[in-house]
GUNU-729151 format. One record per residue: residue in three letters; x, y, z of N, C-alpha, C in turn. Coordinates in steps of 0.1 Angstrom, whole numbers, plus 5000, padded with zeros to 4 digits. Each point is the difference from the previous one (the first is absolute). Layout:
REM GUNU-729151
ALAXYZXYZXYZ/...
END
This chain:
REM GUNU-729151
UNK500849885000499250125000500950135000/UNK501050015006501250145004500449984985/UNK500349874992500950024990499050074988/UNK498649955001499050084992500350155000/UNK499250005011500150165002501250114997/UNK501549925003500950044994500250004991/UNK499949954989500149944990498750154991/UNK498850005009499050104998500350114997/UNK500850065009500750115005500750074991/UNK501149885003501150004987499450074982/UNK498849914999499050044984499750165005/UNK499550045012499550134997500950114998/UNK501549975010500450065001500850044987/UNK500349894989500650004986499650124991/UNK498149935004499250054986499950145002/UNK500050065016499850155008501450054991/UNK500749955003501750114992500249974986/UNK499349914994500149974983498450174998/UNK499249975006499150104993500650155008/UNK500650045006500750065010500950054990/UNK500549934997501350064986499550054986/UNK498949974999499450024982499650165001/UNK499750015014499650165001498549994994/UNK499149944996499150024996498850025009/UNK500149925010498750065009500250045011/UNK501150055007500250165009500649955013/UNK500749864999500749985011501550064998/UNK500150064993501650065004499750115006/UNK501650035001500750195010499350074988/UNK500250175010499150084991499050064993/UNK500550094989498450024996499349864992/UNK499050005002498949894994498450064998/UNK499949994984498450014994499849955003/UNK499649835005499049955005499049934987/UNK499049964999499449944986500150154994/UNK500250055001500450124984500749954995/UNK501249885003501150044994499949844993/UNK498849964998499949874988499550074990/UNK500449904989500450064985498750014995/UNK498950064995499149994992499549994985/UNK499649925000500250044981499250084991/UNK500350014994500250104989499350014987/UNK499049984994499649984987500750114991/UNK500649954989500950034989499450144996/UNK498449904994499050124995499950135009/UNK499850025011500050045009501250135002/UNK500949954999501750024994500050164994/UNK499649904991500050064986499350114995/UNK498950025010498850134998500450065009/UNK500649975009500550185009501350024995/UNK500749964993501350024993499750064987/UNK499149984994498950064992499650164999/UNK499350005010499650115007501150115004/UNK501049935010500950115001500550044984/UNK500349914995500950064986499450064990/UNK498649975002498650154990500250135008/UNK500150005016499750115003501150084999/UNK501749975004501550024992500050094989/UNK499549904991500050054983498850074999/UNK499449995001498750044989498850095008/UNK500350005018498650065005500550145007/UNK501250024995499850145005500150134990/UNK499750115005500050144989501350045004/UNK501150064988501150024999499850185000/UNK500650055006499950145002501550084989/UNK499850054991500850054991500550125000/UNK501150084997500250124999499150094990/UNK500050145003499450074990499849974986/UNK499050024993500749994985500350134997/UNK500149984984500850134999499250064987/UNK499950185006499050054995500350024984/UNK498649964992500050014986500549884993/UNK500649905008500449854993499249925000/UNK500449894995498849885000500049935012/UNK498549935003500049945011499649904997/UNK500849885000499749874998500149895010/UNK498949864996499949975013501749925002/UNK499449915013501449905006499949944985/UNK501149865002500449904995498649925004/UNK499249914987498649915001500549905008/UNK498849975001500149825012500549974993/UNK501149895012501049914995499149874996/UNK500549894998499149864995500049905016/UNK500850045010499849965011498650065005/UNK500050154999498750065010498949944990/UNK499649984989499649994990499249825003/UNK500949934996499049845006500250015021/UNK500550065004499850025015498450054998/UNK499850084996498750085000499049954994/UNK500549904993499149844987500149925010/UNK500749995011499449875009499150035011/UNK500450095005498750045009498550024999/UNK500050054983498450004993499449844995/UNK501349944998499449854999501149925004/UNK500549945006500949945011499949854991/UNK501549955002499649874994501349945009/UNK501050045006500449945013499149915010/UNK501149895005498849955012499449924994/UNK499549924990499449884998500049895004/UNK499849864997500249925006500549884990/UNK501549955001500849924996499449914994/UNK499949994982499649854995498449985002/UNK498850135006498849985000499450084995/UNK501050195002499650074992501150124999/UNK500850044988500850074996499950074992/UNK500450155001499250084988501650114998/UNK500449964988501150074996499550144988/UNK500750084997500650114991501050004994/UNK500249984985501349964996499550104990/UNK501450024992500250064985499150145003/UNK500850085012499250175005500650094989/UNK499450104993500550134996499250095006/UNK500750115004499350115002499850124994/UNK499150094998500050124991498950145012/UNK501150144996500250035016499750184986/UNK499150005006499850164994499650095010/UNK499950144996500450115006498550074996/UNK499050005016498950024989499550155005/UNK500650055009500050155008500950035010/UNK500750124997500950035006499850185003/UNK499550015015499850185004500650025011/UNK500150145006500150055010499050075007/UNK499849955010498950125008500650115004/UNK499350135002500450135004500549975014/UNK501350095004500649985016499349995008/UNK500249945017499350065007500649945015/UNK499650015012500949955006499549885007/UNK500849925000500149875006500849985014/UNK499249975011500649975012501549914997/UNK500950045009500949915001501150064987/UNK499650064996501050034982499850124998/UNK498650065002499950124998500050044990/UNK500650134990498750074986500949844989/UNK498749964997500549954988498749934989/UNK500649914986499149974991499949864996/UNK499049964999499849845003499949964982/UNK501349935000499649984982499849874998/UNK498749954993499449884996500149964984/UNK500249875004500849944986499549834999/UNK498750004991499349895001500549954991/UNK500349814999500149934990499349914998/UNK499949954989499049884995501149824997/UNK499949935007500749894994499449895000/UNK500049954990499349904989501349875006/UNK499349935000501049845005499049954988/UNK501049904990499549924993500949835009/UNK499049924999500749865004499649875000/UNK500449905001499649875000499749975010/UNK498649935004499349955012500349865003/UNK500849945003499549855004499549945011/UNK498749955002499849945014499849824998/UNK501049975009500149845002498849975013/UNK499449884995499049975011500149884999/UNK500149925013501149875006498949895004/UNK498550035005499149935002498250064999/UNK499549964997499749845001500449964985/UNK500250094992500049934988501350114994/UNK501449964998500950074999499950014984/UNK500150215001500150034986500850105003/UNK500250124984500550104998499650074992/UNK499250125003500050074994500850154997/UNK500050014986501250124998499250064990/UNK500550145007499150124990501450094998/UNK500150024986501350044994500050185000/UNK498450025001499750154994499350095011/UNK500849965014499750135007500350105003/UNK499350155004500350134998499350025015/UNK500950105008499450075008500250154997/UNK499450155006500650035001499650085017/UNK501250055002500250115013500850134998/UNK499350115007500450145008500349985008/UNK501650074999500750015010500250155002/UNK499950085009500250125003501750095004/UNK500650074994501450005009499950175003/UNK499950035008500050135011501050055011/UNK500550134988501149985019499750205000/UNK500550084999500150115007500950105000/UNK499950124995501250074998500150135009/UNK501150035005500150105009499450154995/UNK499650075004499650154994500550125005/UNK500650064996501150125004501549985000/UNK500550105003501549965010500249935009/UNK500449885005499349915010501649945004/UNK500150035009501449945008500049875001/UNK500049874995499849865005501549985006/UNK500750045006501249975008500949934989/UNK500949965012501749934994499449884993/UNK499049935005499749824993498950024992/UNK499350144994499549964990500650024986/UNK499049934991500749974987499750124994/UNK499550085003500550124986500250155010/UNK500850064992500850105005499150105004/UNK500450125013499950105004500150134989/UNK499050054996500550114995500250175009/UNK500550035005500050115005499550124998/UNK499250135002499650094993501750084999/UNK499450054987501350114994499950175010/UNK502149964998499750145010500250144991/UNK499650125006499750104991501350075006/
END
C-alpha cells in the first residue's frame, strides 16, 4: 500500500513539473495570463477581411489635402483608379471569395478594364474644419470590367458553367482638396510656402 501511494505520488509529482515547465497553464514564476494565454484559432477568411479593410482604408478611404492650384492653369484630376482599387471595389459589390471547396466555386478569369473620365469640377472655396479656406475637387470615373465567369458546382450533380461575356460596370469617385490662399502647410508639407512680396 506505501509503495502504491509512492509510486502515486511519485506520477503527480512528475506530471505537476512536466505541465509546470510547458508554461501553458500558469504554474510558473511571474507574470501569467492565465487561459488568455491559450492559442485560439483563427479563420483564414476571417484573416483576410480585416487585412482587407485595413488596406482599403490605407489606400483608397482617405481625402488627400493638396497645395493651391495655380491661378489661370489647368486643373486636372489625380491619377484614375488603379486596377487594385478597381476589382477591390468589384468584390465588395459582388464577392466571390469564401466559397466552398469542390461544392461551390466561382472564379473571374481573362479581366480587362476600361476606366473613363466622365466629370471632373471644382467647387467654389469655402472653409473646412480642420484645413480651413479650401476647394473640394471631384473627379468621377466610369470602369467597365469586361470578364469570364466561371462557376464550378461540386454537388449534387457536378457541373460547370462558364459565361465568357461578362460586363460590369462601377463609379468610382476620387476627391481630395486643395488649399486656398497663401497657406503656410509647414516644414512636412508637400508644396511650398510662398511668402507675400516685400515692398
Amino acid at each position: 500500500m506505501i509503495r502504491k501511494t509512492l509510486t502515486l505520488a511519485l506520477l503527480v509529482a512528475t506530471l505537476a513539473g512536466a505541465v509546470a515547465s510547458t508554461g501553458c497553464i500558469g504554474i510558473t514564476n511571474g507574470f501569467n495570463l492565465g487561459a488568455a494565454a491559450l492559442p485560439v484559432p483563427v479563420s483564414p477568411l476571417q484573416q483576410k477581411r480585416l487585412e482587407d479593410q485595413a488596406w482599403i482604408h490605407e489606400r483608397y478611404q482617405r481625402v488627400p489635402i493638396l497645395g493651391p492650384t495655380t491661378h489661370g492653369g489647368p486643373v486636372k484630376a489625380m491619377d484614375p483608379p488603379s486596377d487594385d482599387e478597381v476589382m477591390r471595389a468589384f468584390e465588395r459589390a459582388r464577392p466571390v471569395q469564401g466559397g466552398l471547396p469542390f461544392l461551390h466555386e466561382v472564379q473571374r478569369n481573362r479581366v480587362r478594364i476600361a476606366k473613363d473620365l466622365i466629370a471632373d469640377y471644382v467647387d467654389p472655396p469655402r472653409f473646412v474644419p480642420l484645413i480651413g479656406p479650401a476647394q473640394l475637387h471631384h473627379a468621377h470615373y466610369k470602369c467597365t470590367i469586361y470578364y469570364e465567369e466561371v462557376t464550378r458546382v461540386g454537388w449534387p450533380y457536378p457541373h460547370t458553367i462558364r459565361d465568357e461575356d461578362s460586363v460590369e460596370v462601377i463609379y468610382i469617385d476620387h476627391n481630395h482638396y486643395h488649399m486656398v490662399g497663401n497657406v503656410d502647410g509647414g516644414p512636412s508639407s508637400n508644396y511650398p510656402h510662398n511668402p507675400p512680396l516685400a515692398q
